[in-house]
C-alpha positions, 0 to 999 in steps of 0.5 A: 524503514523499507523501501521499494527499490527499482528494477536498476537499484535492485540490481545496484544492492545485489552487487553491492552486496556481492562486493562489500560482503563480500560473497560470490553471486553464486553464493548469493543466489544460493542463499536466495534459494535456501529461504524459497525451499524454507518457505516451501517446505513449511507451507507445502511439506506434504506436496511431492511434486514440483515442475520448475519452469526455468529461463536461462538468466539469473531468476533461471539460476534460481530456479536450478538451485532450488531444484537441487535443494528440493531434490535433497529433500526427497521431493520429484523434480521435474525441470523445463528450461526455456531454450533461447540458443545461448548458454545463460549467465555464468551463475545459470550455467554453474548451477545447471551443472550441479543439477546434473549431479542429481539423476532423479531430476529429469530435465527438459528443454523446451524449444517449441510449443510441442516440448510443453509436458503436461503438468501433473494434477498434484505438482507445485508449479516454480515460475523461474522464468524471468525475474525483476530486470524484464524491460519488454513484454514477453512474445514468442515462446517465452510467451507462450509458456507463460500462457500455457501455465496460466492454464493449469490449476496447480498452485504457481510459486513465483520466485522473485516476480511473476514472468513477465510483470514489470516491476515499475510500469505497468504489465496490464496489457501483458501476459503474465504469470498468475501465480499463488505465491510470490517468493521475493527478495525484496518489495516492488511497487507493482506489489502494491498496485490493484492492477496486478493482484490477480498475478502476484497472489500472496507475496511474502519477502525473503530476507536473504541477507543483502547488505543493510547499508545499501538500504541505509545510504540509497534514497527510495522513491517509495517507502512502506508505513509500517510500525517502525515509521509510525512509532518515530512520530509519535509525540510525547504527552508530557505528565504536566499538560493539559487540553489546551497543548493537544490542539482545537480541532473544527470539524464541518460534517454532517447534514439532514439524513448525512449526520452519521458520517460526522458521527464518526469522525467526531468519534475517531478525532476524540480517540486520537488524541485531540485536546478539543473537538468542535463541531459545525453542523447544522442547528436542527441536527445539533441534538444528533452530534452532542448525544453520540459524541458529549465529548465535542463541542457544536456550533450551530450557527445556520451555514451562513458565509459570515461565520468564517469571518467572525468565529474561524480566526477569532478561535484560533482552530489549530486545525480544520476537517471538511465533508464527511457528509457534508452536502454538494449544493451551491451553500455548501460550494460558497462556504468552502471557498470562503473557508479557503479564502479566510482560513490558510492553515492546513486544512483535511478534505474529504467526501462531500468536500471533495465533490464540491471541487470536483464541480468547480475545479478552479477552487483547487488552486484556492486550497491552503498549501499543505492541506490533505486531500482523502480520495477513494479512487473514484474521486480522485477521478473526478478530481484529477481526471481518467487514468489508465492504469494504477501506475499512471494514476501514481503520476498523475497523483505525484503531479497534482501533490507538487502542482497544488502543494498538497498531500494526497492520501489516495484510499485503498488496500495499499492506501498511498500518501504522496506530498510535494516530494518524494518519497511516497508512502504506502500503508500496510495495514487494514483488510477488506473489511473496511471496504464499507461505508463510514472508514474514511469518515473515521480517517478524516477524524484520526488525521484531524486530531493529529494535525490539530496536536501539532503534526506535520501534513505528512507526519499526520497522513503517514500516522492516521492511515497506519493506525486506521489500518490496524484498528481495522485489523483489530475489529477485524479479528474480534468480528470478521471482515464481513462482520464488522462495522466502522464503529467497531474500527472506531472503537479499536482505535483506543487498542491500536494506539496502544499497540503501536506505542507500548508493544515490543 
């Protein structure tokens, strides 16, 4: 598993691992500075130059080290330290010792906005100016440093964090580094907000080695969805089953001019291992759904409050989506909340479904417990209410999962799974090319199918994100990110499953 640790833990597993390693810090942060050069020189061998920006805490240290190592590379090395009147750490001070064996690195302090060298056109610029336990905005020249790089074009390698980004608040009305690329130790959770992507560039981890049992026995706030995860959920089908162990799913989407939409969660609920798939649409669309999808069954009673009564119970859905094209009238409000009121099993909301209760909120506490909300960030607004920042709309989205006993799957890149307690989760799969209409129609379908077989809320929640990601991934690489198209992700999902349980 991996977890995002805080600033104060991540600064708990350096020490812990220095103590139980055991190894010197020196030491630690020269490893650190081993696997940045690595990086380096596999991604910037023809590059020559390098001007590295340095504080004088332990982000400083590394920087020095890296210096050094680059300097035995035969690269140029030119060295600004920020000046702040002090010595620096212990680790700072004995690195820049080191760096004053190597003459061809030439050294300059800046005390004063005069002392800012212009940059050469064709150096990589090192961030090393602060790292991961910043607690205030920069000011003054730390301040200004940072401003006066931001200004230059040169490509910007961040080690560890981008100066002046917060690792577990937020840095919007801060001044922070842009870097190309990030260089970190370990993941942070403002590596996967929106908010910050302009300043953290390409982040890629860094395993410099620090102790595994640290990551074991510490509880982490957040986690990421990766394959390791998902692979645990994943439930056998044994040789002697049939349809009937694999759940009856009840999907209510689509209308005139809307059928589309549930099309396509029909589509990706049949790809997800569903027993049986029946549809609730309306009579005059019926031919559109048992044409695209003659694997689901329809049912095409006109909407009408009676049917929860005589069909929704006595079928015994094991589990039950609404709203992807859905409709937002006031039949569609009444057949909402009567489905709330007669049906208490964990339901999936989506789209249509979730305006209908942005429009009357006091249906929200009418929701089965356990059910799951899809949100895109725009309705998750109108739900829940204005946020200002991406780390304010985290809390708000924690407090709403608890209030209301639900999980909450908050759409995006890093798409973010929240459920009455911690930890959350955030997904690493899918690209920008599922930025298109109909992907989450497909998710509803994917965590439909998963909750009808028997998945927990949030085992289904974790699992349909990672693999609608990585179908997105995989249509992605057959067509583009401009070139493909939900059905395709769709039509991955078959692949995508494979991938997840037989690769190596």
């Amino acid at each position: 598993m991996v977890k995002i640790f805080s600033a104060p833990q991540l600064k708990d597993w350096d020490q812990y691992t220095i103590l139980h390693e055991p190894i010197p810090s020196i030491q630690l942060m020269e490893r650190a500075s081993q696997a940045c050069l690595e990086w380096i020189l596999n991604n910037y061998s023809a590059s020559i130059f390098f001007t590295i920006y340095c504080g004088k805490g332990n982000n400083g240290g590394d920087g020095l080290a890296l210096a050094r190592l680059l300097a035995t590379a035969g690269k140029t090395v030119q060295l600004h330290i920020l000046e702040f009147g002090y010595p620096g750490t212990l680790d700072f001070q004995q690195n820049l010792a080191r760096v004053h064996q190597f003459p061809t690195i030439q050294i300059h302090y800046i005390q004063e906005l005069n002392h800012l060298y212009p940059i050469k056109p064709d150096s990589i610029v090192v961030d090393a100016l602060v790292g991961s336990g910043l607690n205030r905005p920069l000011e003054g020249l730390s301040k200004a440093v940072v401003s006066f790089i931001n200004q230059c074009h040169n490509p910007v390698i961040a080690i560890d964090v981008p100066s002046g980004l917060f690792c577990d608040q937020s840095s919007m009305e801060c001044e922070v580094i842009q870097a190309t690329h990030t260089l970190s130790f370990s993941p942070k959770l403002s590596f996967y907000l929106p908010e910050n992507k302009a300043r953290i560039g390409d982040v890629h981890i860094m395993n410099i080695g620090l102790a595994p049992n640290f990551l074991k026995e510490t509880e982490a706030r957040f986690e990421l969805i990766t394959r390791q995860l998902s692979l645990r959920y994943i439930k056998p089908r044994p040789l002697y089953s049939h349809k009937g162990n694999y759940g009856h799913a009840l999907l209510i989407a689509g209308n005139t001019g809307k059928m589309g939409a549930g099309v396509l969660a029909a589509r990706s609920a049949i790809r997800s291992g569903v027993g049986l798939l029946s549809c609730y649409v309306p009579v005059s669309e019926n031919l559109i759904m048992q044409v695209a999808v003659p694997e689901a069954m329809t049912i095409t009673e006109k909407m009408h409050l009676d049917f929860f009564y005589s069909n929704a119970t006595s079928l015994h859905f094991h589990a039950v989506a609404i709203g992807p094209g859905f409709g937002t009238g006031p039949e569609q409000e009444s057949l909402l909340e009567q489905l709330f009121n007669n049906y208490r099993k964990p339901l999936v909301i989506d789209a249509d479904a979730l305006t209908v209760l942005s429009n009357n909120v006091s249906l929200l506490e009418k929701i089965p417990p356990g059910s799951i909300l899809t949100p895109h960030p725009g309705e998750f607004k109108r739900l829940f209410g204005e946020s200002k920042n991406d780390f304010e709309r985290i809390d708000l989205a924690i407090k709403m999962a608890s209030t209301l006993k639900v999980v909450i799957v908050l759409k995006g890149h890093h798409t973010l799974v929240v459920s009455p307690q911690a930890p959350y989760y955030f997904n690493t799969t899918g690209n920008p090319g599922m930025a298109k209409g109909g992907t989450g129609d497909a998710l509803t379908g994917i965590i439909l199918a998963l909750l009808a077989q028997g998945y927990s809320s949030i085992e289904a929640s974790i699992l349909g994100v990672f693999i609608h990601g990585k179908a997105g991934d995989l249509a992605a690489e057959k067509y583009t990110s401009f070139g493909m198209s939900s059905s395709d992700l769709i039509d991955s999902l078959g692949v995508a499953w494979k991938e997840l349980i037989y690769s190596e």
